[in-house]
FIFIGU-720165 format. One record per atom (N, C-alpha, C, CB): x, y negated, z; atom name; residue in three letters; residue number from 0. Coordinates in steps of 0.02 Angstrom, whole numbers, plus 32768, in hexadecimal, padded with zeros to 4 digits. Atoms other than C-alpha are relative to their C-alpha. Glycine has a CB too. Example, Ala and Ser with C-alpha at 12.3 -4.5 7.8 and 13.67 -1.06 7.14 Angstrom:
+------+------+------+----+-----+-----+
|   px |   py |   pz | at |  aa |   i |
+------+------+------+----+-----+-----+
| 802D | 803B | 8000 |  N | ALA |   0 |
| 8267 | 80E1 | 8186 | CA | ALA |   0 |
| 802D | 7FC4 | 8000 |  C | ALA |   0 |
| 7FCE | 7FFF | 803E | CB | ALA |   0 |
| 7FD6 | 803B | 7FFD |  N | SER |   1 |
| 82AC | 8035 | 8165 | CA | SER |   1 |
| 7FD9 | 7FC9 | 8025 |  C | SER |   1 |
| 8014 | 7FE9 | 7FB9 | CB | SER |   1 |
+------+------+------+----+-----+-----+
END
This chain:
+------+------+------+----+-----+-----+
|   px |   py |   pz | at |  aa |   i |
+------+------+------+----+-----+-----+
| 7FFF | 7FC0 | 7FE0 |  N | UNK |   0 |
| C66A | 29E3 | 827C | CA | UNK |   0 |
| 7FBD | 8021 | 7FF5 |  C | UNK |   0 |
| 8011 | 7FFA | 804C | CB | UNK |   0 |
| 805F | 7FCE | 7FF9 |  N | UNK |   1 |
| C5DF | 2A65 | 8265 | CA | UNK |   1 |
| 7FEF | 8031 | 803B |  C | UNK |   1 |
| 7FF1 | 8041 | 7FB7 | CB | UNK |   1 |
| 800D | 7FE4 | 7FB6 |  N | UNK |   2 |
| C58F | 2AAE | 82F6 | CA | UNK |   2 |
| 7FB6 | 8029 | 7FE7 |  C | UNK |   2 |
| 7FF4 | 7FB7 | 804A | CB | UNK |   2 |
| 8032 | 7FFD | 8013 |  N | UNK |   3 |
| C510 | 2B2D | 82A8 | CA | UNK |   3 |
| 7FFD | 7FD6 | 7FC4 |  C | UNK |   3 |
| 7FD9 | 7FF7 | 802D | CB | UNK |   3 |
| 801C | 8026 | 8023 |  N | UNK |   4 |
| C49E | 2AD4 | 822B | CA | UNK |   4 |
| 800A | 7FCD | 8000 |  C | UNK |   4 |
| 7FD6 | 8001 | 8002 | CB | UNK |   4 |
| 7FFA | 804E | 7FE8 |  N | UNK |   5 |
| C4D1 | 2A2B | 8273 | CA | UNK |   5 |
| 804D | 7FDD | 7FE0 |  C | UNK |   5 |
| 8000 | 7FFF | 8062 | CB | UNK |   5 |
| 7FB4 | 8036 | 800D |  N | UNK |   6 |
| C56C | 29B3 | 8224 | CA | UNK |   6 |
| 7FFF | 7FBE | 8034 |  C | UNK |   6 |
| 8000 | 7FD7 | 7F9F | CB | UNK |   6 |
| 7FFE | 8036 | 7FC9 |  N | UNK |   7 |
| C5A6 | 294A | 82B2 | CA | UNK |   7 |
| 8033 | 7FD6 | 7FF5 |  C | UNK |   7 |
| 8007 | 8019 | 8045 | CB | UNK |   7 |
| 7FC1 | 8037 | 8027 |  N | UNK |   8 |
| C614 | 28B3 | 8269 | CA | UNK |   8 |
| 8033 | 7FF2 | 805F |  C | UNK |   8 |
| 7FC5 | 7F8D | 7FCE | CB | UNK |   8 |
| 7FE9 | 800F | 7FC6 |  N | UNK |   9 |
| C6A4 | 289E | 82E6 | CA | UNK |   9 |
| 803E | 7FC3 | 7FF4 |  C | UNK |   9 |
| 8017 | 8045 | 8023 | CB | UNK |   9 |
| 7FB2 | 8020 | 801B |  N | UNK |  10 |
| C741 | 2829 | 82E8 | CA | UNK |  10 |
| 8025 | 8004 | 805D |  C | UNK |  10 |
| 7FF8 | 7F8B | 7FCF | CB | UNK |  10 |
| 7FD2 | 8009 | 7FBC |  N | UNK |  11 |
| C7CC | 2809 | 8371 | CA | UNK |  11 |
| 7FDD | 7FE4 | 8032 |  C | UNK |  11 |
| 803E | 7FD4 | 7FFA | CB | UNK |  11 |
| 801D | 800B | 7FB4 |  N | UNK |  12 |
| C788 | 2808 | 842C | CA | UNK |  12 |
| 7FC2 | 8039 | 7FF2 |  C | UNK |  12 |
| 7FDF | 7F9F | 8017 | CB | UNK |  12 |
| 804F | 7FD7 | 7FE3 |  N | UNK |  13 |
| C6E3 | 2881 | 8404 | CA | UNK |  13 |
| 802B | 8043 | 8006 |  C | UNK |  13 |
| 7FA8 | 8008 | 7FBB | CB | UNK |  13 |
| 8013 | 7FBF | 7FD7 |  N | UNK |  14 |
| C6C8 | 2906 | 8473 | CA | UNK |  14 |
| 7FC9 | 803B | 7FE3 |  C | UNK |  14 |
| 7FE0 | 7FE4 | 8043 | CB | UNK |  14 |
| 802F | 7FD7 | 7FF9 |  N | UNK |  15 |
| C65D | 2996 | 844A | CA | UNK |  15 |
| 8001 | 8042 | 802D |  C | UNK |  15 |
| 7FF5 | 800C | 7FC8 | CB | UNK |  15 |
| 7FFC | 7FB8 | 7FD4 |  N | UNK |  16 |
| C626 | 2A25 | 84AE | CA | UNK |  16 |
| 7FD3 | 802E | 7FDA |  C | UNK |  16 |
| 7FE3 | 7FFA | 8055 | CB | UNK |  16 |
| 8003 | 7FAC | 8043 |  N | UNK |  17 |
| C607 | 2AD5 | 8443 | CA | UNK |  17 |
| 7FF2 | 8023 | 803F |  C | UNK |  17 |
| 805F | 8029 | 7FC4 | CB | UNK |  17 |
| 8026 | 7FB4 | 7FCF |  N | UNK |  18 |
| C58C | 2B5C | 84AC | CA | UNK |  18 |
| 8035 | 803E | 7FDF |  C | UNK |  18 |
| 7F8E | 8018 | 7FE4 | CB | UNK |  18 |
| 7FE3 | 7FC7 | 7FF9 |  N | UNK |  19 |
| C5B3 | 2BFA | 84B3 | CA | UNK |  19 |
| 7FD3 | 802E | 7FB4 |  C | UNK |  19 |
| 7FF1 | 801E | 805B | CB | UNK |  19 |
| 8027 | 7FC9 | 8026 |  N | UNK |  20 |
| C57C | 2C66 | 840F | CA | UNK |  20 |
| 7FE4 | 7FC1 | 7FBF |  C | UNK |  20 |
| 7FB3 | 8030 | 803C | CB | UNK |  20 |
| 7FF5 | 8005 | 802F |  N | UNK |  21 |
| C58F | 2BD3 | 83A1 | CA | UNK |  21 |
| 8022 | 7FF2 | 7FB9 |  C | UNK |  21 |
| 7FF0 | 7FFB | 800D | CB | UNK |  21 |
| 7FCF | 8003 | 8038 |  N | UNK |  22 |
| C5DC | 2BBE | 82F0 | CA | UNK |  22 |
| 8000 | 7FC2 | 7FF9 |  C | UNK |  22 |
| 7FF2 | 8023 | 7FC0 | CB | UNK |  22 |
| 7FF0 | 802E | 800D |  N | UNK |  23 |
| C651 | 2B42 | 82DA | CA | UNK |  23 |
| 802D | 7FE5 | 7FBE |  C | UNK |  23 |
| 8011 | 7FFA | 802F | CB | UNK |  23 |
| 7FD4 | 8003 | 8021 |  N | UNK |  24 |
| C6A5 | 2AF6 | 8255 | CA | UNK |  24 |
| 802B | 7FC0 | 7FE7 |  C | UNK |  24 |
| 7FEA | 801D | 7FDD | CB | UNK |  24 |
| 7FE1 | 802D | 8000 |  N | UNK |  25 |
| C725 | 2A6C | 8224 | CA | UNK |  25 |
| 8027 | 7FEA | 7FB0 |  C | UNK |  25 |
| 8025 | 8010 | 8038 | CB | UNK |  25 |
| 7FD9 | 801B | 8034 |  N | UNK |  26 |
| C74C | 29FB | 8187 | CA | UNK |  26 |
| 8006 | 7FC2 | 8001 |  C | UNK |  26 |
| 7FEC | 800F | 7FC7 | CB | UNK |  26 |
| 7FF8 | 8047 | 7FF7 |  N | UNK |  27 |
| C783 | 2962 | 815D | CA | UNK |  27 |
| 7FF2 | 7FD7 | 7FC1 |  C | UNK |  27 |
| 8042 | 7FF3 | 8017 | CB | UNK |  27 |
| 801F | 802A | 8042 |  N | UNK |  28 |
| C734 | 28E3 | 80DB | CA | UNK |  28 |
| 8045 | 8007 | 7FBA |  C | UNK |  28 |
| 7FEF | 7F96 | 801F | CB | UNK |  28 |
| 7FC6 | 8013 | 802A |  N | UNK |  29 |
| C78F | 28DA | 803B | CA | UNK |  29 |
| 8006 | 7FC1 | 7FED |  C | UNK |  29 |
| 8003 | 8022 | 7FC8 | CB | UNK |  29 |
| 7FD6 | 8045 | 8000 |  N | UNK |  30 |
| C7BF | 2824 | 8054 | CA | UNK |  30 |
| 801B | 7FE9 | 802F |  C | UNK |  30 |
| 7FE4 | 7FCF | 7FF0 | CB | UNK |  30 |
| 7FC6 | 7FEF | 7FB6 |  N | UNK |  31 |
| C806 | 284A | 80F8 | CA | UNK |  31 |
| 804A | 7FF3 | 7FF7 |  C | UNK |  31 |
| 8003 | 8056 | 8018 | CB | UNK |  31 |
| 7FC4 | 8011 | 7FFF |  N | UNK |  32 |
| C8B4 | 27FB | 80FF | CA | UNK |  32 |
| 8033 | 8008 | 8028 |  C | UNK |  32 |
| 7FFE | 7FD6 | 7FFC | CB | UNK |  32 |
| 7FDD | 7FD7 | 7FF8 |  N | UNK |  33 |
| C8EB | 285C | 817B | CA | UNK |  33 |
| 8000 | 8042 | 800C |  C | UNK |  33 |
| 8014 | 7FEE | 801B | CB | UNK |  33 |
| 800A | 7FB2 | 8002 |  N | UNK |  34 |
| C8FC | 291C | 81CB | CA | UNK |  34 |
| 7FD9 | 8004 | 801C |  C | UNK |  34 |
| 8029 | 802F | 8014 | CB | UNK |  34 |
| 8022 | 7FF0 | 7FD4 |  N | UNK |  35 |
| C88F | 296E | 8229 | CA | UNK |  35 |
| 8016 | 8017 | 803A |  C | UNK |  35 |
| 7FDF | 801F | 7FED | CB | UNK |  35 |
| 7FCE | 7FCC | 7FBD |  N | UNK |  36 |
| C8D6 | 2989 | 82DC | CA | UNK |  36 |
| 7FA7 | 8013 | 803A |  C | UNK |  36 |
| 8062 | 7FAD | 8047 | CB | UNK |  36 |
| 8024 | 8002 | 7FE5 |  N | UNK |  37 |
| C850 | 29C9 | 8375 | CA | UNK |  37 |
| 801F | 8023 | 8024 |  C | UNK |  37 |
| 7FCE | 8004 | 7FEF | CB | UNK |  37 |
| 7FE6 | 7FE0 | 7FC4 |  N | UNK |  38 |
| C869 | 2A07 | 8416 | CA | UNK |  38 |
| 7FC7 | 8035 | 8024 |  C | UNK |  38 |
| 8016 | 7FC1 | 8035 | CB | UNK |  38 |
| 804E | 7FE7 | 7FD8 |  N | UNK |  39 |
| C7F6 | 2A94 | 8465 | CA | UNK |  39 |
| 801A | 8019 | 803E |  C | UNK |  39 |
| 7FCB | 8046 | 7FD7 | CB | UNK |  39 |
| 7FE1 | 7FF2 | 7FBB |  N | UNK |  40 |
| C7EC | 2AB2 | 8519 | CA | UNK |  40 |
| 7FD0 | 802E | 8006 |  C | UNK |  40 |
| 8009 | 7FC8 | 803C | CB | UNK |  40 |
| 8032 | 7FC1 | 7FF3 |  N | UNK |  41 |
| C7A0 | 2B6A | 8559 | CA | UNK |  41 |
| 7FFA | 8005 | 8053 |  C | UNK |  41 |
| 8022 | 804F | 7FDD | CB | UNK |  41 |
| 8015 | 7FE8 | 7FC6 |  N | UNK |  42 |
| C753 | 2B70 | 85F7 | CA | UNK |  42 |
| 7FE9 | 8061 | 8017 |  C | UNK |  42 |
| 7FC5 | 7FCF | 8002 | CB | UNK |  42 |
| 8003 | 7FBE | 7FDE |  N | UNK |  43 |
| C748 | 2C23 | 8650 | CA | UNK |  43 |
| 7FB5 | 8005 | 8014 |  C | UNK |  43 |
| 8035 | 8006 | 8040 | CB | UNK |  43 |
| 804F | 7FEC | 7FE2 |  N | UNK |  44 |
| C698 | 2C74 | 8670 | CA | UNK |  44 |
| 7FEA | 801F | 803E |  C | UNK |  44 |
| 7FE3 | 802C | 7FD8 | CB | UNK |  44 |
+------+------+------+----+-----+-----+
END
């Protein structure tokens, strides 16, 4: 996952928490054997 400048390696069970105002983005290795699923939850301000 990229958060900003930062690549944050994740697998099944990690959590991250994403501020407000930054860029995120999502790929998956190319020897990844399976999909990419994720779940995001939005809290109200």
């Amino acid at each position: 996952m990229g958060l900003n400048d930062q690549v944050v390696d994740v697998q099944a069970g990690t959590v991250v928490h994403v501020g407000i105002g930054v860029m995120r983005t999502w790929r998956c290795k190319p020897e990844s054997n399976g999909q990419l699923r994720w779940l995001c939850i939005r809290a109200g301000i």
